[in-house]
DOPALUM-759542 format. One record per residue (C-alpha): residue in one letter; y, x, z. Coordinates in Angstrom, 2 decimals, padded with zeros to 5 digits. Layout:
BEGIN
+------+---------+---------+---------+
: code :   north :    east :      up :
+------+---------+---------+---------+
:    A :       Y :       X :       Z :
...
+------+---------+---------+---------+
This chain:
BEGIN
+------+---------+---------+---------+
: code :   north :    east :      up :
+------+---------+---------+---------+
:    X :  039.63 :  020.42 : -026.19 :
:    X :  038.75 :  019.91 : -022.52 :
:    X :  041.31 :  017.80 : -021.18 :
:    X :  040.80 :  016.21 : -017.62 :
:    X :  042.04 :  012.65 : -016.93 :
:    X :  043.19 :  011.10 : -013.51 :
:    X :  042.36 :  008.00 : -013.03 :
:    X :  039.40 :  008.14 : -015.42 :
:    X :  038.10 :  004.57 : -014.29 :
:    X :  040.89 :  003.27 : -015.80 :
:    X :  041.22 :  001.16 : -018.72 :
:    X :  042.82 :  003.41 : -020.81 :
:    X :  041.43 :  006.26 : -019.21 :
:    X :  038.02 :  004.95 : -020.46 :
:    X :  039.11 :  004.52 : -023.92 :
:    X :  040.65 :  007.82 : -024.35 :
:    X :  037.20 :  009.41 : -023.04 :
:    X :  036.03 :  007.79 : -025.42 :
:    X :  037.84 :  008.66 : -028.38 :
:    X :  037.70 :  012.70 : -027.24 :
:    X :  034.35 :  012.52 : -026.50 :
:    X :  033.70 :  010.64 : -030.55 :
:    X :  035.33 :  013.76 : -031.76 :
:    X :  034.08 :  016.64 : -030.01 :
:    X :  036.18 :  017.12 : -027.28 :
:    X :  035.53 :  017.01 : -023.87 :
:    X :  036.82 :  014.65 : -021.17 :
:    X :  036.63 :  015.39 : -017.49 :
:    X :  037.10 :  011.77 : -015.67 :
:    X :  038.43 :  012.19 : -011.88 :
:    X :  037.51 :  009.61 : -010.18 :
:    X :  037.64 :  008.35 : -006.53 :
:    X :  034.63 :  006.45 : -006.76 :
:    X :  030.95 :  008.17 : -006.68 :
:    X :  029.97 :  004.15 : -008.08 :
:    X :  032.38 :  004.57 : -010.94 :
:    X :  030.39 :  007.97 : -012.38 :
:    X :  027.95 :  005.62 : -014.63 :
:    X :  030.41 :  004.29 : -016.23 :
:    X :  032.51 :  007.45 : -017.18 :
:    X :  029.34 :  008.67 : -018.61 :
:    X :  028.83 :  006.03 : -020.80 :
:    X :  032.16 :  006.71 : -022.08 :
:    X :  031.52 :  010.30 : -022.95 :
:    X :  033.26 :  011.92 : -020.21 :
:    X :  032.24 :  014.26 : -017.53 :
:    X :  032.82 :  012.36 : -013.56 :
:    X :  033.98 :  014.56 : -011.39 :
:    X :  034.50 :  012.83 : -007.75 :
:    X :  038.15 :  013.94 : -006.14 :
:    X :  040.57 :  011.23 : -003.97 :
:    X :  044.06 :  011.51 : -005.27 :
:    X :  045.68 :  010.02 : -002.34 :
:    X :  043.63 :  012.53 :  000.13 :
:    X :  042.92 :  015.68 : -001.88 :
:    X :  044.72 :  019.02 : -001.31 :
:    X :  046.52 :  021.06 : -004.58 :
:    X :  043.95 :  023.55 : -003.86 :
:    X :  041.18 :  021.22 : -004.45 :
:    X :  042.59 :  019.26 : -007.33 :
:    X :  043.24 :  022.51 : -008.83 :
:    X :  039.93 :  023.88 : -009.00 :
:    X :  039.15 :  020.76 : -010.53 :
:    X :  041.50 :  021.24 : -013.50 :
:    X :  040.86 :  024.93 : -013.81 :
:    X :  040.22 :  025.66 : -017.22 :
:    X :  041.01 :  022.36 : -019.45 :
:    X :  043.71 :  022.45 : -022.29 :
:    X :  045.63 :  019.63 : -021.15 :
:    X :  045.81 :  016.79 : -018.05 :
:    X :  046.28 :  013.25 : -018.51 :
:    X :  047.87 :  011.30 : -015.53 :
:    X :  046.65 :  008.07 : -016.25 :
:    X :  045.93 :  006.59 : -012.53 :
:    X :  047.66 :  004.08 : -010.91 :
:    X :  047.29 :  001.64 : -007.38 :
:    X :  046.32 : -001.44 : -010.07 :
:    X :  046.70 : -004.76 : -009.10 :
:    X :  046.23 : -006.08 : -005.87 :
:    X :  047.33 : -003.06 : -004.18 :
:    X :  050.03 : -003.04 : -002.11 :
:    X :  053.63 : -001.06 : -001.41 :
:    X :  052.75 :  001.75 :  000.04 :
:    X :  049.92 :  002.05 : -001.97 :
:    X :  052.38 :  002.35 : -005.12 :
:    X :  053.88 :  005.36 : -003.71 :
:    X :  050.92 :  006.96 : -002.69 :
:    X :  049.05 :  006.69 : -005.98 :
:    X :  052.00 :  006.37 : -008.86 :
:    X :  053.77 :  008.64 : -007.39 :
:    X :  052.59 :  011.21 : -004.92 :
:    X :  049.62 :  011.65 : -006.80 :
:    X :  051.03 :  012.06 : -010.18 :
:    X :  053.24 :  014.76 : -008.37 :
:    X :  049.89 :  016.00 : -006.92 :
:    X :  048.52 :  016.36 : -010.26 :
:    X :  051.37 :  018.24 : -011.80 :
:    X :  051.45 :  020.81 : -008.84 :
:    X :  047.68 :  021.47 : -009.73 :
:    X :  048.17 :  021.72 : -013.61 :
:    X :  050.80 :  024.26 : -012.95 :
:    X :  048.84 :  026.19 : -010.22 :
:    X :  045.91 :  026.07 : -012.88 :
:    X :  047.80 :  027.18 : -015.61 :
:    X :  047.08 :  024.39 : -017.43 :
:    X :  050.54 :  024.05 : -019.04 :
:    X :  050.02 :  020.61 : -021.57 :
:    X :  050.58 :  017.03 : -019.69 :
:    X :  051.13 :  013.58 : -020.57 :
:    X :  051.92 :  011.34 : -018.13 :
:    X :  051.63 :  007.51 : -018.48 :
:    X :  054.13 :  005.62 : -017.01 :
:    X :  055.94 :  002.12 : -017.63 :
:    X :  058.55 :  000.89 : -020.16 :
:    X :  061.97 :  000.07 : -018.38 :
:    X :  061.32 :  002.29 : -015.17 :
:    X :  064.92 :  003.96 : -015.27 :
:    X :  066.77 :  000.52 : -015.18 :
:    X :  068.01 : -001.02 : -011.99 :
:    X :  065.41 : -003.22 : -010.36 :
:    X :  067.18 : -006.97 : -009.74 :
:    X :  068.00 : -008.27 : -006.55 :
:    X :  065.64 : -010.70 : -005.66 :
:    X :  062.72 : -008.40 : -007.07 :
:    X :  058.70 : -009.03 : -005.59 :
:    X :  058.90 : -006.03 : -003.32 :
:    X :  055.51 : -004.32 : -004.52 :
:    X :  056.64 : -004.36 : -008.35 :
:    X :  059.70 : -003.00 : -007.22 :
:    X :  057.89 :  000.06 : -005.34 :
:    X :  055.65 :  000.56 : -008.73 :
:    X :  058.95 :  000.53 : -010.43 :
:    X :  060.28 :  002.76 : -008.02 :
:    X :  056.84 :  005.10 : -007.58 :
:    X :  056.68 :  005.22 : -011.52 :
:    X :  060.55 :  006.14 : -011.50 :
:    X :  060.20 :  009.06 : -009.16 :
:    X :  057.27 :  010.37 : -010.67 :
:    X :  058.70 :  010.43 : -014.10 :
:    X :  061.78 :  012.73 : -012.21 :
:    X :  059.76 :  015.12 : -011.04 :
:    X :  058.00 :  016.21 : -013.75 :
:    X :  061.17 :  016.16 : -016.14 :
:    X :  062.46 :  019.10 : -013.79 :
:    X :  059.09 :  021.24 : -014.41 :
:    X :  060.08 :  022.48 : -017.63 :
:    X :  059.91 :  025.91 : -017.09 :
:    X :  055.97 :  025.29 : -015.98 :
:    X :  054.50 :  022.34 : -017.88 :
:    X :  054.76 :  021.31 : -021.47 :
:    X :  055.15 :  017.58 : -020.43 :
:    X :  055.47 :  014.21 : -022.51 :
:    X :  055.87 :  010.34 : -020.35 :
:    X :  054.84 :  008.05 : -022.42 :
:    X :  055.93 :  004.66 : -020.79 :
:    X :  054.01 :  001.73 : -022.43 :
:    X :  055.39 : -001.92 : -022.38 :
:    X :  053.42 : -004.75 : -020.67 :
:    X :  049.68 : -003.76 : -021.56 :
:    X :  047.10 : -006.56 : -023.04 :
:    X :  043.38 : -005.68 : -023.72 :
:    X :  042.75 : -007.25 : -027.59 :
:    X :  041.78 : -004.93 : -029.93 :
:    X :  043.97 : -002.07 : -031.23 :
:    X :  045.54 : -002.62 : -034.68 :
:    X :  046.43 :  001.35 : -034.78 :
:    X :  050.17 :  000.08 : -035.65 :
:    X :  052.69 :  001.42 : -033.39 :
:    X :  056.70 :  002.10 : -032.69 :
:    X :  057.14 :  004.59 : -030.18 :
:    X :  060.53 :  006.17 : -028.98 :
:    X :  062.67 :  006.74 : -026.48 :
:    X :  064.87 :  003.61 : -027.43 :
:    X :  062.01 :  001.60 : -028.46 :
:    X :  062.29 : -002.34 : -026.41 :
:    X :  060.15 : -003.86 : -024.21 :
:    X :  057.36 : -005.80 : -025.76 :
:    X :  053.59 : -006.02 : -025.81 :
:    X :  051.06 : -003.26 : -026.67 :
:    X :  047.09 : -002.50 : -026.31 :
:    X :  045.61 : -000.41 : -024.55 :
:    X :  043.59 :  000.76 : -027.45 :
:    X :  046.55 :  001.58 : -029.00 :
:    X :  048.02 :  003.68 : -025.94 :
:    X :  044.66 :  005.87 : -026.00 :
:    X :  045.30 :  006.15 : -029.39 :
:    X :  048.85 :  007.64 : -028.98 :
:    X :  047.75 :  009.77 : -025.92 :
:    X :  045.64 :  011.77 : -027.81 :
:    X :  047.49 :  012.02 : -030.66 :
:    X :  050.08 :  013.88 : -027.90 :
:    X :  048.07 :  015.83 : -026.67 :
:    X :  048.29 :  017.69 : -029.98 :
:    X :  051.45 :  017.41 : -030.78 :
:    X :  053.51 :  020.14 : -029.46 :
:    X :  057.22 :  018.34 : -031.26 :
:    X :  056.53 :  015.95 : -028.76 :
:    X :  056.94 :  018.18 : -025.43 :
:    X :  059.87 :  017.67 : -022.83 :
:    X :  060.19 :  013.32 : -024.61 :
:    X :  060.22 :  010.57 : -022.85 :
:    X :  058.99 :  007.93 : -025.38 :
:    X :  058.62 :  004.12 : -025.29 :
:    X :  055.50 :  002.58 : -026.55 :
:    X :  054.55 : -001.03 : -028.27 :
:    X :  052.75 : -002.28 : -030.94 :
:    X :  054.87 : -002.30 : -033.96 :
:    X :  054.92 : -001.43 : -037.88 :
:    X :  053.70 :  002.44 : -037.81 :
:    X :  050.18 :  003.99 : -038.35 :
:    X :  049.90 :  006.24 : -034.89 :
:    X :  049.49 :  009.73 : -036.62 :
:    X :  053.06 :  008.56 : -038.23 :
:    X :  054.75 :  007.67 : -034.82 :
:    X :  054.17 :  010.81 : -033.26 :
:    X :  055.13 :  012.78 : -036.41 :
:    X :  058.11 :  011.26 : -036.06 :
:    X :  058.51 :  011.29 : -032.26 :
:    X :  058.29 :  014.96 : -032.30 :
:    X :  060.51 :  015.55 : -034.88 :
+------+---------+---------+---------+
């Protein structure tokens, strides 16, 4: 498979390239960064320079043109700030499905956030409650393109970075709680070829499950 990531600088990004590129596949890393192309090589992935936040749908189309399936797995990070959230975990996300469909390029899983759909509390930091809010929007728009993309969100709970243990509960009703980022990589691909799984939004933490298992029963 040729599937193209956004946000391939990213932590997770990186591991997935990682794992498609162990198996044969091949991962094309968009990045913002011409500094950041070393490193997507070493993870087996192909860097192809494009700004999210200033590109047109024309240009991030061509640059999707001809890949099985699109991974939205950018995001502001930390440090950024409000408007950034919008501009990146949103707009861009809604950037990126524009160009898959324009492409043709009907298989997509987005990665999102555990939690996004509940009410924000009063009193909330105001730039988690714009990535709450970004995430939230994004996630709406592509639920109403299913007539023109064979979506799946997967919304992760609060990330950590030890090493995967390949053990997994993923759902839609699935509760918060912690989970690796090894582990999401793991599950993304494991989407990607899983067409039960298209049109679910599914909650993901580390849990009792092998992955393969998960998304078996995800999709079914």
């Amino acid at each position: 498979m040729r599937i193209v990531i956004a946000g391939g600088h990213g932590k997770i990004a990186l591991r997935l390239a990682r794992l498609l590129a162990d198996r044969g596949d091949e991962p094309v890393a968009l990045i913002r960064n011409p500094d950041h192309a070393q490193d997507v090589r070493d993870a087996g992935a192909e860097p192809v320079v494009v700004d999210l936040e200033k590109a047109t749908v024309t240009e991030l189309t061509e640059k999707i043109m001809n890949s099985d399936g699109v991974v939205f797995a950018a995001g502001a990070g930390p440090g950024s700030g409000a408007p950034r959230k919008d501009t990146v975990d949103r707009a861009a996300a809604v950037l990126t499905a524009d160009a898959a469909s324009l492409a043709g390029v009907r298989r997509l899983v987005q990665i999102s956030a555990i939690g996004v759909d509940e009410p924000v509390p009063e009193g909330t930091d105001e730039v988690w409650a714009a990535y709450v809010e970004a995430k939230r929007a994004a996630d709406a728009d592509l639920r109403e393109r299913h007539l023109e993309l064979d979506w799946t969100i997967l919304r992760p709970g609060r990330l950590t970075d030890g090493p995967g243990s390949g053990l997994v509960a993923l759902g839609p009703d699935v509760e918060r709680a912690e989970v690796t980022r090894d582990d999401v990589a793991a599950v993304v691909l494991a989407l990607l070829e899983e067409p039960g799984t298209v049109g679910r939004t599914l909650n993901l933490v580390n849990g009792h499950t092998p992955v393969a298992d998960a998304v078996r029963g995800a999709a079914s």
